[in-house]
C-alpha positions as CSV (number, residue, x, y, z in Angstrom):
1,X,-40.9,-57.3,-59.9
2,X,-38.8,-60.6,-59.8
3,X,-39.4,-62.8,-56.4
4,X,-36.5,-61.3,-54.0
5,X,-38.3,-57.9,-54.9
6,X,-41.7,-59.2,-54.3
7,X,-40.3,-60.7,-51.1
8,X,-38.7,-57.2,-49.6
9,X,-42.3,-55.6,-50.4
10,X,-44.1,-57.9,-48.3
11,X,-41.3,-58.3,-45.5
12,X,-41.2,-54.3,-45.3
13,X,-44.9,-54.3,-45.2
14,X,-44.5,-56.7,-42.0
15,X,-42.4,-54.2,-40.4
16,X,-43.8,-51.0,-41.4
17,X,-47.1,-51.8,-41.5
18,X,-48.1,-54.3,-39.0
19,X,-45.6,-53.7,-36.8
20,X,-44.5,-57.4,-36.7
21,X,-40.9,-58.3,-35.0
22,X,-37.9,-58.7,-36.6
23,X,-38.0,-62.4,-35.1
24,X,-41.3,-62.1,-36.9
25,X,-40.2,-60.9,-39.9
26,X,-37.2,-63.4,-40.3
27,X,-39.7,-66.7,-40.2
28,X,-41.9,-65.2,-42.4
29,X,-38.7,-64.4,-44.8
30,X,-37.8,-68.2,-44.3
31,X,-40.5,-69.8,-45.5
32,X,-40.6,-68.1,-48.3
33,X,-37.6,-68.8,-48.9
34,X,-37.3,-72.5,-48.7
35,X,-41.4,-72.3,-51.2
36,X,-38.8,-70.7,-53.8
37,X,-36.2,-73.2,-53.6
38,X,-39.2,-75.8,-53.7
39,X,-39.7,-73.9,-57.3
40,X,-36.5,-73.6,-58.3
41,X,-36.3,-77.8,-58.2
42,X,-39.3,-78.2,-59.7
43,X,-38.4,-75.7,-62.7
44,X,-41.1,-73.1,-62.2
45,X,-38.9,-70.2,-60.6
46,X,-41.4,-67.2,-60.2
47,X,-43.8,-66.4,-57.5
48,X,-46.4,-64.5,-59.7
49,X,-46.8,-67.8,-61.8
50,X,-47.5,-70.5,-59.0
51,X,-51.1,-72.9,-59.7
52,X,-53.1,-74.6,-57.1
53,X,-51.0,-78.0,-58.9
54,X,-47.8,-76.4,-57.4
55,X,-48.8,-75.7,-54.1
56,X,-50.4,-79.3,-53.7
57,X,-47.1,-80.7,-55.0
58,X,-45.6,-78.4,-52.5
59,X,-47.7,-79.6,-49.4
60,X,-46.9,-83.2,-50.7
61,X,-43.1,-82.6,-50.5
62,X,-43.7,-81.0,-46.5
63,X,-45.7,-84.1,-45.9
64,X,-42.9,-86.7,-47.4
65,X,-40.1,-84.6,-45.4
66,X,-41.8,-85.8,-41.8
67,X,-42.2,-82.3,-40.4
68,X,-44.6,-81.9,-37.4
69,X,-47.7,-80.7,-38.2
70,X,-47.2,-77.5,-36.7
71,X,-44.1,-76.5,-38.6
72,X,-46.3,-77.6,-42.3
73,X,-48.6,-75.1,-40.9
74,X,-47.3,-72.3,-40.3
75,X,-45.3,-72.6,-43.5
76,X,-48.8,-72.9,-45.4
77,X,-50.3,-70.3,-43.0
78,X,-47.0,-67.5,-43.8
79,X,-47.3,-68.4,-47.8
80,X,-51.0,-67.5,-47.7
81,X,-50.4,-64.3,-45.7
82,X,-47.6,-63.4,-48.5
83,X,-50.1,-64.1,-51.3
84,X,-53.2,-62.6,-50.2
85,X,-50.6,-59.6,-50.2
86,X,-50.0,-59.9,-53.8
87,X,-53.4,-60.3,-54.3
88,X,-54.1,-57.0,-52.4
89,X,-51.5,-55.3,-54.7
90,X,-53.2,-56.8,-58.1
91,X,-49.6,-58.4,-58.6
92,X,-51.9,-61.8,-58.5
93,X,-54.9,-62.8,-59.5
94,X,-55.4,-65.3,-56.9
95,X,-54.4,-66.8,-54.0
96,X,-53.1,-70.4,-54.3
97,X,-52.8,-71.4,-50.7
98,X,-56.2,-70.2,-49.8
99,X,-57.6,-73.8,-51.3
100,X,-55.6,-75.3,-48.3
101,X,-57.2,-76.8,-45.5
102,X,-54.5,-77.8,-42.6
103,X,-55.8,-80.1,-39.8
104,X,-56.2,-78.7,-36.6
105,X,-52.5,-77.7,-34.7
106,X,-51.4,-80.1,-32.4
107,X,-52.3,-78.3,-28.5
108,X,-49.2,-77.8,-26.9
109,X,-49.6,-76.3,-23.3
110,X,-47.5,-73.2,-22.2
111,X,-44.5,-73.8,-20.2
112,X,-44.2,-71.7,-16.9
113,X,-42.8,-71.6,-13.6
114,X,-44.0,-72.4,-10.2
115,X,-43.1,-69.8,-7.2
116,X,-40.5,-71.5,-5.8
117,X,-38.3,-71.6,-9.6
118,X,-39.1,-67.8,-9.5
119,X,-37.7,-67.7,-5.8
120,X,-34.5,-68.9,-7.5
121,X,-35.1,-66.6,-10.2
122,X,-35.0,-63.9,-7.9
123,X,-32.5,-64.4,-5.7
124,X,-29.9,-65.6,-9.2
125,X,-30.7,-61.2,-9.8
126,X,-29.5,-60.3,-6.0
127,X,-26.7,-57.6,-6.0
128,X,-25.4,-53.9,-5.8
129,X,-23.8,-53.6,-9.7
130,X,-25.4,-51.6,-12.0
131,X,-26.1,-54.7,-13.9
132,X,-27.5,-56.3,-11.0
133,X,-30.1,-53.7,-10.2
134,X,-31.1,-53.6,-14.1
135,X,-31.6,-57.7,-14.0
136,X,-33.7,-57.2,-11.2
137,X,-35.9,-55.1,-12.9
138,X,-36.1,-56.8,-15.9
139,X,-37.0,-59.6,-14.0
140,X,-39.7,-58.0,-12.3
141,X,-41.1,-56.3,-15.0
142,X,-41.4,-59.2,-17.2
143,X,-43.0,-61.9,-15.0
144,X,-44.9,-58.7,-12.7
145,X,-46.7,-57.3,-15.9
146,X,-46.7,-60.4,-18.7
147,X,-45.8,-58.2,-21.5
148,X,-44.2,-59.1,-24.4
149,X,-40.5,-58.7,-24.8
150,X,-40.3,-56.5,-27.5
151,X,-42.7,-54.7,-25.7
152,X,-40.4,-54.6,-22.9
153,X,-37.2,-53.7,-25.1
154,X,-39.7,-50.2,-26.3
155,X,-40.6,-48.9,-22.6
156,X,-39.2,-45.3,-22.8
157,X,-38.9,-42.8,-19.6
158,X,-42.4,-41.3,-20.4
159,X,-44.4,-44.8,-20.6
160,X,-44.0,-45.0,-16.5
161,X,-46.5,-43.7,-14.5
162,X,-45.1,-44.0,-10.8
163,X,-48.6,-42.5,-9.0
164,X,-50.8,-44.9,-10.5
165,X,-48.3,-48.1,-11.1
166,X,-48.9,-49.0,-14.4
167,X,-46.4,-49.2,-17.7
168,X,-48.2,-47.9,-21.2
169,X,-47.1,-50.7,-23.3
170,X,-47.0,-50.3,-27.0
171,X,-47.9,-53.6,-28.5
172,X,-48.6,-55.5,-31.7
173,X,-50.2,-53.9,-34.7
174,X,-49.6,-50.1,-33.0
175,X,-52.6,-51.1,-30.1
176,X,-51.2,-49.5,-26.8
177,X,-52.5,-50.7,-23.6
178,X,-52.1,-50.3,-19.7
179,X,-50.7,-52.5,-17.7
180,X,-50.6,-52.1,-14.2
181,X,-47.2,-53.2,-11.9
182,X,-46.7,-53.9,-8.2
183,X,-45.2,-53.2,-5.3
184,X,-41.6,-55.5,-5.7
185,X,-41.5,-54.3,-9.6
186,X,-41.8,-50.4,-8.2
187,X,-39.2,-50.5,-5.6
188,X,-37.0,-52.7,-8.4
189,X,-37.6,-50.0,-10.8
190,X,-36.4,-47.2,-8.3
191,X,-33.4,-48.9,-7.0
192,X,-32.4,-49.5,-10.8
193,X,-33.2,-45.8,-12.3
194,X,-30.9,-44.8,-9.6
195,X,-28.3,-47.2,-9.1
196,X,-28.0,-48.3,-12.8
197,X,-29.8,-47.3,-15.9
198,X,-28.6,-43.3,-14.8
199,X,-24.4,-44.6,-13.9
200,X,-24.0,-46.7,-17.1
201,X,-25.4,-44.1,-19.2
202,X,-23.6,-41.1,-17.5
203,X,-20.3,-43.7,-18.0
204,X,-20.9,-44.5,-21.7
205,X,-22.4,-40.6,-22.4
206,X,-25.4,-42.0,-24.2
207,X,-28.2,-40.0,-24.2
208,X,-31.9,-41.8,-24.9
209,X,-35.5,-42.2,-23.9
210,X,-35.6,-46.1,-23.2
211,X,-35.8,-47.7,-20.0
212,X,-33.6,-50.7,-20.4
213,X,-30.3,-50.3,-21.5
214,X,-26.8,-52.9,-21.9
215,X,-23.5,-53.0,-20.5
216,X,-23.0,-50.1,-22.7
217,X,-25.8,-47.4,-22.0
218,X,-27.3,-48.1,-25.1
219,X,-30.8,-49.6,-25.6
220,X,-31.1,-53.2,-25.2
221,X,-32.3,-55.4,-27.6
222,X,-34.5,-58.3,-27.9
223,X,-31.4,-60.5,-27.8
224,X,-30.2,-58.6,-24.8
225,X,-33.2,-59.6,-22.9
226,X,-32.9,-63.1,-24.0
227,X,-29.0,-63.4,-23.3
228,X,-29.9,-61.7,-19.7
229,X,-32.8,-64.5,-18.8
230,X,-30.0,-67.0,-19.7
231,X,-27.4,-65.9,-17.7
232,X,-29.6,-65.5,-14.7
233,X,-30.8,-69.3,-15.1
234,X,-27.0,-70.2,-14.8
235,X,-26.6,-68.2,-12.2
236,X,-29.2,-69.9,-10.0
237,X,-29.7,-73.1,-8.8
238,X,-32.3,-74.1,-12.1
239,X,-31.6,-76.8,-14.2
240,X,-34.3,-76.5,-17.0
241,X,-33.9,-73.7,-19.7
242,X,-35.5,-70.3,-20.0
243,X,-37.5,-68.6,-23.0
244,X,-38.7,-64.8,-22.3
245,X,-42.1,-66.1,-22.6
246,X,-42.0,-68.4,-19.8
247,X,-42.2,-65.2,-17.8
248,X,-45.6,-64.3,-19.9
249,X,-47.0,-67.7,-19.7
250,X,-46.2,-67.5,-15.8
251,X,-47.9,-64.3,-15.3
252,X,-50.9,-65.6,-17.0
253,X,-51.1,-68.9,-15.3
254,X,-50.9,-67.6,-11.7
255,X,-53.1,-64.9,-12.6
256,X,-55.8,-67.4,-13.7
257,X,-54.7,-69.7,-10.6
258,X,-54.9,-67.2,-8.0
259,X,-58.8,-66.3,-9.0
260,X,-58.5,-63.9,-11.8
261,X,-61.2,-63.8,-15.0
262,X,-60.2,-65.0,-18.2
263,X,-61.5,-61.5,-19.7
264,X,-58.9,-59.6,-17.9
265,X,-55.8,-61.8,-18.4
266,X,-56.7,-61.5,-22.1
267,X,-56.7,-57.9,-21.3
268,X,-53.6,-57.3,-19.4
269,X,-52.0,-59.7,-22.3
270,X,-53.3,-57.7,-24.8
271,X,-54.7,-61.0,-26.8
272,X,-57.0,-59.8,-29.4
273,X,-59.0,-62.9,-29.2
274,X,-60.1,-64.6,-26.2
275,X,-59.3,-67.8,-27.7
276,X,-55.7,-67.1,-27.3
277,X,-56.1,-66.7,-23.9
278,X,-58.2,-69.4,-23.1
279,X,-55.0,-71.7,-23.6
280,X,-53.7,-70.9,-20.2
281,X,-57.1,-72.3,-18.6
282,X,-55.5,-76.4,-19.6
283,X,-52.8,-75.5,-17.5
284,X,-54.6,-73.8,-14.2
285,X,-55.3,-77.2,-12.9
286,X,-55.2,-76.1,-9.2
287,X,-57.4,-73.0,-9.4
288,X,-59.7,-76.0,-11.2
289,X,-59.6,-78.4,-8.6
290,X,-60.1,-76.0,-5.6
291,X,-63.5,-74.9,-7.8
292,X,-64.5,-78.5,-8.3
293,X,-64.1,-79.7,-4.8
294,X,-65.3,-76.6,-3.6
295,X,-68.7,-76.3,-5.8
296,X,-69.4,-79.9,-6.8
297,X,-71.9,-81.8,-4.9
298,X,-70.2,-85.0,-5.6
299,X,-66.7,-83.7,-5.2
């Protein structure tokens, strides 16, 4: 197989096999991408013939460029994933990058918002349109449950169990999980099955088992979400910007703040190590401090 070959193999694997996003997928696909024009330069075009020397020479070139630690690791970290692959498939008969040892990442803490930026939030999704009652949902869901968004662009019809208030989320590497949802998410997701998801379907004539849908009946995508967030920032009276994850990172942080365990956040996350949980406890400074002063002797 010649390298764009050996690339769709491994990318389809992603996808097929793991379950990864396409968001996923595409950063994997580009830092493959720019290893094979690093080879293409430096004369030695195929994947299946790389050394230790090259990958060295490689990490050398990333180092001279002035990239941020993070970003030279993960483009390590993706090139080792794609060549213990080959190695997997006896299409090598080694693995070059697993000789390289990256320093440790660089900690950044997760961003999130405090309650009164989700007040805003909230009242940016206030109205009677269709669209308006699916925001508010969204909204709800997102920050009132912590999952993933591409967890939340998969919630079909038959996923929501409205006697016992909790979503079955289908997440990463095919691992489904409960989560439970509240009171405001319940009545948001009422008011929207009504008032929108069932009127722009029955408008459009679309026909499908998903819970979200566009402008246009039709199953919204990752994107979607993401364009939706944005315009609902604009819309209220927030100046700082918005990723979907925020809403994660905020569900995990007031969890954690408001007394919850570490071993059920992980849970309701569904991290599969504690350790990437255990990220949120830098930023629960509050919950910390009311513990100190309430426990320490010399507080």
């Amino acid at each position: 197989m010649n390298n764009q070959e050996l690339m769709t193999f491994f990318l389809n694997y992603l996808i097929s096999e793991r379950d990864y996003s396409i968001l996923t997928k595409k950063a994997y696909e580009e830092d493959i991408l720019y290893f094979a024009s690093f080879l293409k330069r430096t004369g030695e075009e195929s994947f299946t013939a790389v050394t230790v020397q090259d990958v060295r020479i490689y990490l050398g070139e990333l180092n001279e460029q002035q990239l941020s630690r993070n970003s030279v690791s993960r483009k390590i970290s993706s090139l080792r994933a794609f060549y213990q692959f080959l190695l997997r498939n006896q299409i090598v008969e080694s693995n070059p990058f697993s000789y390289v040892q990256m320093k440790k990442k660089t900690l950044r803490l997760p961003k999130f918002f405090y309650e009164k930026e989700l007040d805003a939030l909230f009242e940016a999704v206030e109205g009677d349109s269709p669209l308006d009652h699916r925001n508010a949902a969204l909204l709800e869901i997102l920050y009132g449950t912590g999952i993933r968004v591409s967890e939340c662009r998969n919630i079909e019809m038959n996923d929501i169990d409205f006697d016992m208030s909790v979503l079955l989320i289908h997440g990463k590497g095919n691992k489904e999980r409960y989560v439970p949802f509240g009171h405001y998410a319940t009545e948001a997701l009422r008011t929207y099955l009504e008032k929108g998801r069932t009127l722009l379907m029955k408008k459009h004539h679309k026909e499908h088992p998903f819970l979200f849908v566009n402008h246009y009946g039709d199953p919204i995508t990752s994107a979607g979400i993401e364009y939706v967030l944005n315009q609902i920032i604009k819309k209220s009276s927030l100046t700082s910007d918005i990723h979907p994850h925020m809403l994660r990172h905020t569900f995990a942080t007031h969890l954690l703040n408001n007394g919850a365990d570490m071993r059920t956040v992980q849970e309701l996350l569904g991290h599969a190590s504690l350790s990437s949980t255990q990220i949120y406890a830098h930023v629960t400074k509050e919950h910390l401090q009311k513990d100190y002063r309430h426990f320490h002797p010399r507080a």
